[in-house]
N, C-alpha and C positions, 0 to 999 in steps of 0.2 A: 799300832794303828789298827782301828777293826777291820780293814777290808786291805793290810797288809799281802801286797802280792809276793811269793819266795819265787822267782825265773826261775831259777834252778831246780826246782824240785819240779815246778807245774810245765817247766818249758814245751816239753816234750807232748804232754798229755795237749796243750794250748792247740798247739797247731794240728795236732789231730782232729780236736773239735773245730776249728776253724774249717780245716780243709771238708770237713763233713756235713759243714751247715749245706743249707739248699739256696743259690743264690738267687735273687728275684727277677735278677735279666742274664747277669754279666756269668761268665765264668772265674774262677782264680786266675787273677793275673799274676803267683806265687808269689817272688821278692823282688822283682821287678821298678824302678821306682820309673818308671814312663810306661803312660797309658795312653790309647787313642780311643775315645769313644765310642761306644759302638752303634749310637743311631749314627743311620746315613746324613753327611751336609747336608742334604737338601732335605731332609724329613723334622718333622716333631712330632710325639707324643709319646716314644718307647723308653726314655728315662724321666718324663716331666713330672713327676711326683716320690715323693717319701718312701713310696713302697713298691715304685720300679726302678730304685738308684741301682748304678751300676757299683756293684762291691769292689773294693781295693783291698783284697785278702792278704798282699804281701806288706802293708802298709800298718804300723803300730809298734809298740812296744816291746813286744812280745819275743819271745824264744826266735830266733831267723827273720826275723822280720824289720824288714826298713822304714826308718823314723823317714824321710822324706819323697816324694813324689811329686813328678807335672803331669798334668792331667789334658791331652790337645786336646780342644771341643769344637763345634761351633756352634751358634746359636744360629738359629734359620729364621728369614733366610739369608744370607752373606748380603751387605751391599754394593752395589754397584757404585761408581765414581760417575758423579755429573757434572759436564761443565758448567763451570761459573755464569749465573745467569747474566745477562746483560741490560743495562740500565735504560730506560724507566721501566723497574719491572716491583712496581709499590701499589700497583690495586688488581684486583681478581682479574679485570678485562686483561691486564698488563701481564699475568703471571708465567714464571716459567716453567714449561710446561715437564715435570719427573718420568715421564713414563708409564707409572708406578697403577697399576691396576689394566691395562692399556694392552698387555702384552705377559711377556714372563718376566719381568720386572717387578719385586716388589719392594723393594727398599733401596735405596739411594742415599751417598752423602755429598756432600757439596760445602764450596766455601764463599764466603761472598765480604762485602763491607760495608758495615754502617756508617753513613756519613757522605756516600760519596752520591753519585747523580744529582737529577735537577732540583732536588729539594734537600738536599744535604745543604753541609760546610759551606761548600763553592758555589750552591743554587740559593735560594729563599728561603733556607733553613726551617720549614714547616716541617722538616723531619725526614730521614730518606726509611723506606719502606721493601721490605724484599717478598715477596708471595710467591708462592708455589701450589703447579694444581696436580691432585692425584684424583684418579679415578678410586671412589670407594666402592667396597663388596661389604654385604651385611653381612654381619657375623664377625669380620674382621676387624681389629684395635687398630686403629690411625696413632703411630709411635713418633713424637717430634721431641730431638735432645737434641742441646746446643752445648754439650759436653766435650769437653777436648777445644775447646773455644781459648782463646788468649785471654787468662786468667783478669786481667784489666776492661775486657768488656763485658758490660752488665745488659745482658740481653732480657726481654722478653717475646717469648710468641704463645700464638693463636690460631684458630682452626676456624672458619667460615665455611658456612655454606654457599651456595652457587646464591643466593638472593644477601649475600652481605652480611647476614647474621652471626653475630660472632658465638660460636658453642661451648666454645674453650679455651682456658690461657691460664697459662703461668709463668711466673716471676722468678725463682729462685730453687725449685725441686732437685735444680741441680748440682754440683759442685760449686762452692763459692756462690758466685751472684749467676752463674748461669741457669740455663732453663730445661725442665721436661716435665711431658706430659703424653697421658696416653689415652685418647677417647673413642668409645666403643659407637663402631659406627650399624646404625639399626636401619639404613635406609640407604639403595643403591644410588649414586648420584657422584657428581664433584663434589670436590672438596679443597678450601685454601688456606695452604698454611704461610703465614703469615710469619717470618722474623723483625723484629724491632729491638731498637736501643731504647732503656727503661727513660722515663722523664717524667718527672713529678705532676707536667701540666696533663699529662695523656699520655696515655701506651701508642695506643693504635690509632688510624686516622677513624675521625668525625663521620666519615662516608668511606667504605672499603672498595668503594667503585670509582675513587676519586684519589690517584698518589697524593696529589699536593693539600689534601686537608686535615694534614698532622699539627698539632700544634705546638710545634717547637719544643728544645729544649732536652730532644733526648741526645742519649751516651750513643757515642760512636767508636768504631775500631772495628780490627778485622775479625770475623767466626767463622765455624764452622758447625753445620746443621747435619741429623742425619733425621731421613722422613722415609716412614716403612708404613704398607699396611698390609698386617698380617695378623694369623693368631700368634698368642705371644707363645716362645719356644721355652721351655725350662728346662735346665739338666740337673739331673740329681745323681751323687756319688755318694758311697758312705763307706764311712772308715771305722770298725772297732776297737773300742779305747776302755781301756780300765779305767775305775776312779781315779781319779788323779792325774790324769794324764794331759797333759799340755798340746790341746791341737791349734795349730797355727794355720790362715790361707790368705792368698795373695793372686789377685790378677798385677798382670804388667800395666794394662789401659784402663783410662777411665770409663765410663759408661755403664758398665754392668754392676749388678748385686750380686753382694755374695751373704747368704743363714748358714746358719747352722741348726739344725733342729737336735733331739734330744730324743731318747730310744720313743719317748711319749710322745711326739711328735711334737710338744712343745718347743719354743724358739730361742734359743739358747741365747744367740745372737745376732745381728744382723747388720749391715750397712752396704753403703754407695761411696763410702769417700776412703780415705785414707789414716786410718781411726791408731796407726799404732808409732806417729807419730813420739810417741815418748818410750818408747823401749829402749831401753839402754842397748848402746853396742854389744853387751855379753852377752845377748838373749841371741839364740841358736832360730829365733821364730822365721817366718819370711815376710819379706815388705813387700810391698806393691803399689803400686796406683789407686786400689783398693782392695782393704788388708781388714782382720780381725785375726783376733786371737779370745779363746776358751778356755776352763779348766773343767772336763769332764766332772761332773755333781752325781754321773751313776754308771754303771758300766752297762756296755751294748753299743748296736750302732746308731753313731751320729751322720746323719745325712748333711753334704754341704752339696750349696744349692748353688746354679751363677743361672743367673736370671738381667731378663730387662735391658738383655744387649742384643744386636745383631752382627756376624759373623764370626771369624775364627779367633778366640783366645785359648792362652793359657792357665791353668789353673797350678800354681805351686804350695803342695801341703807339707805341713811340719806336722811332725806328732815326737813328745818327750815326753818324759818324766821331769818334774820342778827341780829348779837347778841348786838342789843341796847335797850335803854330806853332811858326816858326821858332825863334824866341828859345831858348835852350838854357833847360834846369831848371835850376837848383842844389840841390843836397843840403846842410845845412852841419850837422858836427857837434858839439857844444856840449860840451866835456867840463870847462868850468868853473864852471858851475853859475851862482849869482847869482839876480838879482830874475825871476823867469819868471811871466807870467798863464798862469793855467791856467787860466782860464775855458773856453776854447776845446777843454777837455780834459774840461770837468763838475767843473772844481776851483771855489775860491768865488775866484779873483782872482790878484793878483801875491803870489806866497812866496817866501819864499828857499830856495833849495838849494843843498845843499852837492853839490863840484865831483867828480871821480874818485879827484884826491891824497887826498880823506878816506876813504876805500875800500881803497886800495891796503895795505896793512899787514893789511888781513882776511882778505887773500889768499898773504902772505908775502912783499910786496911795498917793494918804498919808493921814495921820491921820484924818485931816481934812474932807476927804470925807467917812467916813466909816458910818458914820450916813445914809447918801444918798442911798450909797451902801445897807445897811441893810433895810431902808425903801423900796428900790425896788426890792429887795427879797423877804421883807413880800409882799406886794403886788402881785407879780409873782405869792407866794403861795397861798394867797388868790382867786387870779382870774380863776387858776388851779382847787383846791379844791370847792371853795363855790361856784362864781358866774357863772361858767359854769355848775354846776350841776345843781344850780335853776333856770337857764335858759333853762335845761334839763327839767325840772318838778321835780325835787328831793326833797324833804324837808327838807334841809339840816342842821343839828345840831351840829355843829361843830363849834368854836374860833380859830381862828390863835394869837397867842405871840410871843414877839420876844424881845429877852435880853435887848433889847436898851432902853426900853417902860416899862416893865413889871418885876415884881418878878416872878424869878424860883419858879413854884412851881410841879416841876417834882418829882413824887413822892406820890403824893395826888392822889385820886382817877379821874380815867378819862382823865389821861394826859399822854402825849406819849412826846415826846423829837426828836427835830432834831439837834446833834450836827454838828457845820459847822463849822470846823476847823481841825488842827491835820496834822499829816502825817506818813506814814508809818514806820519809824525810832522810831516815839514817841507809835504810836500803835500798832505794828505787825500786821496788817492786811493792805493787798495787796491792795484791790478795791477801785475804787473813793469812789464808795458808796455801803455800805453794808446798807438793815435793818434784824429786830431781825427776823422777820417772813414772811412769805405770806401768810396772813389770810386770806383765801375764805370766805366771812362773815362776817369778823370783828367783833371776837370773844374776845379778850382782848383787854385793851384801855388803859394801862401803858407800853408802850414797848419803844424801842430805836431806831434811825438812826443815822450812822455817813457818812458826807459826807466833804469826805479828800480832803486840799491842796494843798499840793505840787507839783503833777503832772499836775494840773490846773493852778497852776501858774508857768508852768518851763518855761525856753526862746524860748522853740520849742516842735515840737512834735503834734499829731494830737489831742491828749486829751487837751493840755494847749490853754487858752484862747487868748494867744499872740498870736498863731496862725493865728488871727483871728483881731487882733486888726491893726488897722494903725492911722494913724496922724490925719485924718478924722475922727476916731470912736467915738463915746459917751462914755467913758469907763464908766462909772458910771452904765449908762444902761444896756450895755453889759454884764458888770459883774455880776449885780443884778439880770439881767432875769436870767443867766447862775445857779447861786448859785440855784435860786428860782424853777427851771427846775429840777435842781438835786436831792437838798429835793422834790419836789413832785412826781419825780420817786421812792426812796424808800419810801413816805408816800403812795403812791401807789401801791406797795407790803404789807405796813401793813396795809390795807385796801381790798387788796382778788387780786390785779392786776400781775399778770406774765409778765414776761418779754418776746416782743414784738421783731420779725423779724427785726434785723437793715435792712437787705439787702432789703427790700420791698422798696418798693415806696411811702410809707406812712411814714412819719416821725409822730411820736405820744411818747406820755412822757414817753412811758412805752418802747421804744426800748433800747436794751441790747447796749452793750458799743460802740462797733465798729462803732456809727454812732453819735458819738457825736459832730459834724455842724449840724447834723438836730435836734439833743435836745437841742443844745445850741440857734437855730435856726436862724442859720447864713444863708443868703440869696442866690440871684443869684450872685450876685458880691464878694462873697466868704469871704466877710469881716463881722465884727460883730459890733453893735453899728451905722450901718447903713438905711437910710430908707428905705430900699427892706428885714429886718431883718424877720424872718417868728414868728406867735404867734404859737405857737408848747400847743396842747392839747391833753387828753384823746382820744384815739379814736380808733375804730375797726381796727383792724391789724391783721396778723394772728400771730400766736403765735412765739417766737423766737426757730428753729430747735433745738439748744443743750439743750433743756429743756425737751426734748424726747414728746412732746403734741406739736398735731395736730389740726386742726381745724382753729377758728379763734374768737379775744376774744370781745367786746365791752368794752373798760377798763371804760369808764365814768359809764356802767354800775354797772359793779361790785363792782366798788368804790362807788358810789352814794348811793347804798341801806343802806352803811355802816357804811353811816356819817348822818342819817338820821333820824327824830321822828321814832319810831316803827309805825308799821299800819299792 
């Protein structure tokens, strides 16, 4: 690999240059893996960006140096606990009053329940209403999240001013169906925030000077709010990571974000939810409440940020090397269908599925050319996985098989499976293509893909390949890249790759489903099996929006370290 690291030989020299950088706040906190912040609780601004992050010198890779660490913070300023307002407390006149600007009080959290007083369930049902008033100061951000809320209520709030005007509201910025928002207050005065259950007829009442003129129909159930107004606090830490190197982070609570930025200050990654949800149990990474996981794309330091909370969390980091050895991978792929568990997949067990020959005739096809077809799949995946990363610099450890050629030997250590056939009827599972995991690292190396038929070969539609074909086409080719595309998007998930912006202007292997002409890589002339057909590869994209991360990913990277000699 070009940027092959030897520990052994460089170990010594490493940590000498480490210990001799010049830090931008923090001192060496050696090999240490517990850190305590060094702004005061009650202060912000002495780590709040990229280039005042507190360094964790004991943290990476490296020669003496620990792959994990918790990091105690706090975000400022802590809140305080408020009692449960008391009912009717649904329009500004009525609100209960936070403290919050008043005194030294600036944030506060509280619980309450939608549904209940005189206009809830048990009242006139025009809707129950909860308000809260803060004194605001210009300059400061008015912070209102209904995060950590019992997952089943669908909350919405909003911010009024002292004359009823509504300035602000959202719906869903939060986890699930919960709520946040943050509005920059330019004028000194009260201020009402307003919690509600979402309803289709109206959020908020008709008159916010009026509980009872909701008009029916919203969600109810118990939350919990937290309402701050302050500047917002950001803490930055940064960890030194070689190419290649697998940094993992995790808060324990909901509410906060956590980036990753990139020595460029570009944004590596980003989220608020809990994104790693499919790592397989071998993966060494940490989970959370809210978790991400990276593959360093350059060596230097990457700053992680937690932002967008208030008071004291933990921050738990991983830092690895990709979970290989020597032993090469195998890829093998499956195109005769038969008895598959798909347990491993969120299917309910072992099904049957039928093989590729029962497909081929949907596509104009017959028996006879399924050999053709299967060879230009393999190859597709071949030139996807191997030849493009070695020609990346990768050093790439990895076999492709394919049922035509080869004994199944799925099952055996180091062998992963792409089955390519089936359909929704035979497997209960909806997707073209599902895989087992999305291994940031590539952590296990026996897992599963299924990448289903049916919909790919129906007589229309913008998923099936017909779509795409005419009298002109090469079906053979068409088909083959198509197949070969789709196994290396989920072998590309089980390999550390997240699923990629269709809507972008990049077509790259790892785009989520809505843009399958540019995965299948059907050209200008909109037809497929054409000479204007695009070679569709690995490649930087930003992340695909409903996966709640941010940023932007290098998929050849991520994939590449993963399939690769260790170094």
């Amino acid at each position: 690999m070009t940027e092959r690291i030897h520990r052994t030989v460089v170990g010594v020299a490493l940590v000498a240059a480490l210990l001799a950088t010049t830090p931008a706040v923090s001192s060496a906190v050696g090999t240490t893996t517990d850190h305590q912040e060094h702004e005061a609780v009650t202060a912000a601004g002495e780590n709040d960006s990229r280039t005042a992050a507190e360094r964790l010198y004991g943290v990476g890779t490296g020669y003496g140096q620990s792959g994990t660490a918790t990091v105690h913070g706090t975000l400022s300023p802590a809140p305080v606990a408020l009692t449960t307002g008391d009912e009717d407390n649904g329009s500004i006149a009525l609100a209960t009053a936070t403290g919050i600007g008043t005194g030294a009080v600036r944030a506060v959290t509280t619980s309450g329940t939608l549904g209940d007083g005189p206009h809830g369930v048990l009242g006139d049902k025009t809707n129950d209403f909860d308000f809260y008033k803060v004194a605001g100061v210009a300059g400061q951000t008015l912070t209102v999240s209904t995060d950590g809320s019992a997952a089943s209520t669908n909350t919405v709030v909003g911010v009024y001013d002292a004359a009823g005007q509504l300035l602000a509201s959202d719906d869903d910025s939060g986890a699930g169906a919960l709520s946040k928002l943050q509005y920059p207050i330019t004028a000194v005065g009260d201020y009402y925030v307003a919690v509600a259950g979402k309803s289709a007829l109206g959020d908020f009442p008709a008159d916010a000077q009026n509980s009872g003129s909701g008009l029916g129909g919203a969600d109810t159930g118990a939350y919990q709010v937290l309402i701050a107004s302050a500047p917002i606090d950001r803490d930055f830490y940064a960890v030194k990571l070689a190419a290649g190197d697998v940094l993992g982070a995790a808060l324990t609570a909901t509410g906060d974000r956590l980036t990753v930025l990139r020595p460029n200050g570009s944004v590596a990654v980003g989220t608020d939810l809990h994104s790693l949800g499919k790592l397989p149990a071998a993966s060494t990474l940490p989970r959370g409440a809210v978790d991400l996981a990276v593959v360093a794309d350059q060596a230097g330091w990457y700053a992680v940020s937690v932002t967008d909370g208030f008071g004291a969390y933990d921050l738990n980091l991983g830092v690895t090397r990709p979970g290989v050895d020597t032993t090469p991978q195998t890829v093998f792929l499956d195109f005769d269908g038969g008895s598959i568990d798909l347990a491993p997949l969120g299917g309910t067990g072992v099904r049957q599925l039928s093989g590729l020959a029962s497909y081929l005739p949907n596509w104009g096809l017959t028996a006879t050319d399924e050999a053709a077809v299967i060879a230009k799949a393999t190859a597709v995946v071949k030139e996807n996985l191997r030849t493009d990363a070695v020609r990346a610099g990768y050093d790439v450890n990895v076999s492709i098989r394919n049922s035509a050629d080869s004994t199944d030997t799925f099952g055996s250590p180091n062998v992963s499976r792409v089955v390519i056939g089936g359909k929704t009827s035979e497997s209960g599972i909806g997707r073209v293509g599902t895989a087992q995991s999305i291994d940031v690292g590539n952590f296990a190396h026996e897992e599963t893909v299924l990448v289903q038929l049916d919909r790919i070969s129906a007589a229309t539609g913008p998923l099936s390949l017909n779509t795409y074909l005419s009298t002109t086409s090469n079906r053979i080719a068409f088909v083959g890249t198509a197949l070969g595309n789709l196994a290396s998007r989920e072998l590309g998930a089980l390999y550390g790759a997240a699923p990629a912006d269709p809507a972008s202007t990049t077509s790259t292997l790892m785009d989520a489903d809505s843009n399958f002409p540019g995965l299948y890589g059907v050209g200008a002339d909109g037809l497929g099996g054409t000479a204007d057909d695009v070679d569709v590869d690995f490649t930087s994209d930003a992340y695909n929006p409903a996966t709640g991360l941010t940023g932007s990913q290098n998929a050849l990277n991520a994939i590449g370290w993963g399939i690769s000699f260790p170094c």
